[in-house]
C-alpha positions in Angstrom: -20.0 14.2 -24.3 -19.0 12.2 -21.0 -16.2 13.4 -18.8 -13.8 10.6 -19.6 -14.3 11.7 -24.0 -13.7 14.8 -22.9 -10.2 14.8 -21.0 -9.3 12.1 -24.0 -10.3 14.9 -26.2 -8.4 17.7 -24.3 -5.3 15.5 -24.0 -5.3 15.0 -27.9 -6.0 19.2 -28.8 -2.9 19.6 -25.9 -0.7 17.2 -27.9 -1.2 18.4 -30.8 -1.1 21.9 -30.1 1.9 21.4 -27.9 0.4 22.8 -24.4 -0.7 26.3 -26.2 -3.7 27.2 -24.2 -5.3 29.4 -26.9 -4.7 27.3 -29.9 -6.5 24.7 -27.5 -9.1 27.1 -27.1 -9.7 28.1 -30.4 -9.9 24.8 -31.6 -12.8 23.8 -29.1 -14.6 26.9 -30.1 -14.0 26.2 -33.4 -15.6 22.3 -32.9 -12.3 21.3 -34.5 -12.7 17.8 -35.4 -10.9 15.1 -33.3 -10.3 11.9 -35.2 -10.7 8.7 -32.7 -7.6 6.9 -33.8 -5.5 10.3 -33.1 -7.2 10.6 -29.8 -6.1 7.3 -28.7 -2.5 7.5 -30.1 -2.4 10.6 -27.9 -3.7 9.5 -24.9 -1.8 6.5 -25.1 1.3 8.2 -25.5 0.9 10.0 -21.9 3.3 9.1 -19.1 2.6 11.1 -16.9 0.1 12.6 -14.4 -2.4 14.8 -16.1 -5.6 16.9 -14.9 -8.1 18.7 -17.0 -10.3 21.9 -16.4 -13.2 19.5 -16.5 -11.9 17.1 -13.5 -12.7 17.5 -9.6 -9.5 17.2 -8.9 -8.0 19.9 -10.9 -6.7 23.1 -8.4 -9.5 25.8 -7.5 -6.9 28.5 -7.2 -6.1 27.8 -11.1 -9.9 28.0 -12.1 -9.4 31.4 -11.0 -6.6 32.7 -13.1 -7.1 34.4 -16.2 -7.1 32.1 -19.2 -6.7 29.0 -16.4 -5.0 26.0 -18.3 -6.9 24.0 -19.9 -4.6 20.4 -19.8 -1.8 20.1 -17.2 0.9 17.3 -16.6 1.8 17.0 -13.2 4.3 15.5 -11.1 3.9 15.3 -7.5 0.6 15.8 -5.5 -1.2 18.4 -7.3 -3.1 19.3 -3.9 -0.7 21.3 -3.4 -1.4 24.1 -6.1 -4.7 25.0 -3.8 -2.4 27.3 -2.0 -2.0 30.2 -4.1 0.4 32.1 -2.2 2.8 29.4 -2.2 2.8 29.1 -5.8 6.2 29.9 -7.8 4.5 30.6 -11.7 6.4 30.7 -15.6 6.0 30.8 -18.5 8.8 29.3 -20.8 10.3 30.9 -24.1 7.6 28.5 -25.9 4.7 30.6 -24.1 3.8 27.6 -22.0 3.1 28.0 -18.0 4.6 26.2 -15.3 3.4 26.2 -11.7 5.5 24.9 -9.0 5.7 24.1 -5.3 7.7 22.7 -3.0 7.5 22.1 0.8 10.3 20.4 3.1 9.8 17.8 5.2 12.3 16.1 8.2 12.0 13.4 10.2 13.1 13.5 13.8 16.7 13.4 12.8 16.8 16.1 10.6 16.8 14.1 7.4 14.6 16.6 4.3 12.8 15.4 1.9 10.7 17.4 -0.6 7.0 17.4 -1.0 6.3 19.0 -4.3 4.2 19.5 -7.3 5.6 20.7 -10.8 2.4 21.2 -13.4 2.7 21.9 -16.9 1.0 22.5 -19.7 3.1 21.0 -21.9 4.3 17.2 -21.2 8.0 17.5 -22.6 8.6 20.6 -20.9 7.5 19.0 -17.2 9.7 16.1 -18.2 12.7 17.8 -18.5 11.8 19.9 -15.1 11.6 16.5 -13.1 14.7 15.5 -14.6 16.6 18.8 -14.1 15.7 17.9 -10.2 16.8 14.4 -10.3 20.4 15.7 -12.2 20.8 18.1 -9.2 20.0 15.2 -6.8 17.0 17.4 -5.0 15.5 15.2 -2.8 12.3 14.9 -3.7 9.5 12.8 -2.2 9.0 9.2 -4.6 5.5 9.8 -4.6 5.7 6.2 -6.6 6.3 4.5 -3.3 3.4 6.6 -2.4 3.1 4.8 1.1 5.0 2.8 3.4 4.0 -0.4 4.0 6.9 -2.4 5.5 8.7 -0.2 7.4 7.3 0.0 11.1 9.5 2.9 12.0 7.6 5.6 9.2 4.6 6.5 9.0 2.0 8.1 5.9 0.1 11.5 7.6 -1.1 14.8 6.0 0.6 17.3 7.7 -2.0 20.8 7.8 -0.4 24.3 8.8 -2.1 27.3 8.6 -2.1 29.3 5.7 -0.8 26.8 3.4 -2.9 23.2 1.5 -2.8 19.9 3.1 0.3 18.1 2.3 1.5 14.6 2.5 4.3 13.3 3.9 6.2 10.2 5.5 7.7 10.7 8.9 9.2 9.0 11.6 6.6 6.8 14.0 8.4 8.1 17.4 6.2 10.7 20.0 9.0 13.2 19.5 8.3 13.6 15.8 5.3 14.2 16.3 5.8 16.6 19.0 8.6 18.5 16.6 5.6 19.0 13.9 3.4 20.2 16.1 5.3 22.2 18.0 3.8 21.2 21.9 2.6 18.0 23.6 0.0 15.8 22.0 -3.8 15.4 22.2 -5.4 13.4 20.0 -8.6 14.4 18.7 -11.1 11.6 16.7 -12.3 12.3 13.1 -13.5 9.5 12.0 -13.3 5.6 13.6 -10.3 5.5 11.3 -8.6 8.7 11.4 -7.3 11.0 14.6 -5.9 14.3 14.3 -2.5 15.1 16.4 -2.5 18.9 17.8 -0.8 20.9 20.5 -2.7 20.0 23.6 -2.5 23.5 24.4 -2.1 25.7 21.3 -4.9 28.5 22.6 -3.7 29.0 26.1 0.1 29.9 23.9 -1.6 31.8 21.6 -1.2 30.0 18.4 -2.8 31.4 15.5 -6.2 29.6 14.5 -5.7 27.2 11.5 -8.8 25.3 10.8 -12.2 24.9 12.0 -13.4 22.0 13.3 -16.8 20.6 14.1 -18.0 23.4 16.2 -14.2 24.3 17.6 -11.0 25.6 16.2 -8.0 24.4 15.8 -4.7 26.3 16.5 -1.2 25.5 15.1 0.1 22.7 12.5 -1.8 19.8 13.3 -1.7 16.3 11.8 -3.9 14.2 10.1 -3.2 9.8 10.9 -4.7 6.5 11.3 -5.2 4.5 13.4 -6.6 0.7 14.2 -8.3 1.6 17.7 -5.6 0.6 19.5 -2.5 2.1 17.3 -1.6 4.6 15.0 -1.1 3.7 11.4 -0.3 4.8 7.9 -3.2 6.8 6.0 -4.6 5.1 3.1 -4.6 6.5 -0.1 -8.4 7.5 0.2 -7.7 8.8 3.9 -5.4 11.3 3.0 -7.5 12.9 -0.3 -10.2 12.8 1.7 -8.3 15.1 5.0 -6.8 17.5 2.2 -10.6 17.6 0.9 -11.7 18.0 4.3 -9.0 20.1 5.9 -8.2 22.6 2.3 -10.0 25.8 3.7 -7.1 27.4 6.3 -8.1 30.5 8.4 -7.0 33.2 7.8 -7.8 36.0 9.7 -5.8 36.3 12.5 -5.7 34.5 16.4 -8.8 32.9 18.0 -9.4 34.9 21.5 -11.4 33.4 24.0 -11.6 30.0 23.5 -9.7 27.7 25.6 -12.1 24.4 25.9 -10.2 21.7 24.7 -11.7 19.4 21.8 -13.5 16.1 22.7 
């Protein structure tokens, strides 16, 4: 069975099982017939984001779990549940899990808005979660506007501190934002002809605690991940920034890089 039958498969057993991992489980061990028509009434009746056990993109820190969920609906950008410390974790009166994170953002005048991901394993349930945010007016990111196209004065990066997953975010295109993030001046280091990263120009000599490897370096302190034309900086694609978080997802971890005060090139 190809991938794509598969998820269809797991989508329809989810459904119909409301979100109950086992009874999922039991019923693929079983080999419990799923009729085509039912399969495509339930996938067709799915509005929102959903990621199975079989996908790439589904979170590594979940494959880990015990009994990890087989079908989850998400909202938000489910990179974010890579980062396992950073993950809040429930499980409702129904038996079905939850997993949750959030992660502020502001823009250089002091405005917050809320990178997040909500996952559940039951669709209804994540609905009323996202709406129980809207009700209490959270500010969350509209991850439907996904990137900013029209507005010269924001900008689409992936933000990477140590410690923590990748995250993206829209911020404001000014030097001093960029500064504020990163927490020193700028040096901008190439990735690719398309992509530069944005680091404090001197986060070894302050002692800043290593966050990722790069190349045959290390990089200390939150960093960011942005585009650029050759000339300016620009908004990320779509593909850009799942390919940084891909890139950029293992953090170290063990404590401050000694010795090594080269700066990147």
């Amino acid at each position: 069975m190809k991938n794509k039958e598969m998820n269809e498969v797991l989508v329809y057993l989810s459904k119909k099982y409301h979100g109950c991992n086992n009874d999922i489980f039991k019923a693929l061990k079983a080999k419990e017939e799923a009729p085509e028509d039912k399969v495509k009434v339930a996938n067709a009746s799915v509005h929102s984001n959903v990621v199975t056990i079989v996908d790439e993109e589904y979170p590594d820190y979940l494959k880990d779990i015990d009994n990890p969920p087989i079908v989850l609906y998400t909202a938000g950008d489910i990179a974010m549940l890579n980062d396992d410390h950073e993950i809040g974790a429930y499980i409702s009166d129904a038996g079905v899990r939850v997993f949750t994170r959030i992660e502020p953002s502001y823009d250089s005048a002091g405005n917050v808005s809320i990178n997040y991901c909500f996952a559940s394993e039951d669709e209804a349930l994540l609905d009323r979660i996202v709406n129980d945010c809207k009700k209490r007016q959270m500010p969350l990111r509209d991850y439907h506007l996904d990137f900013a196209k029209n507005d010269k004065d924001l900008i689409n990066v992936v933000v990477i501190a140590r410690g923590k997953a990748p995250y993206m975010t829209t911020i404001t295109n000014k030097l001093e934002c960029y500064q504020s993030i990163v927490g020193g001046n700028i040096e901008v280091v190439p990735v690719s002809d398309h992509t530069v990263i944005l680091c404090d120009d001197e986060g070894k000599l302050k002692g800043k605690a290593a966050n990722r490897y790069f190349k045959n370096d290390v990089i200390c302190g939150t960093f960011i991940v942005i585009g650029t034309d050759g000339e300016n900086l620009r908004s990320l694609t779509s593909q850009e920034a799942k390919d940084t978080q891909m890139r950029f997802s293992k953090s170290i971890t063990n404590g401050l890089v000694k010795g090594m005060t080269k700066k990147m090139s």
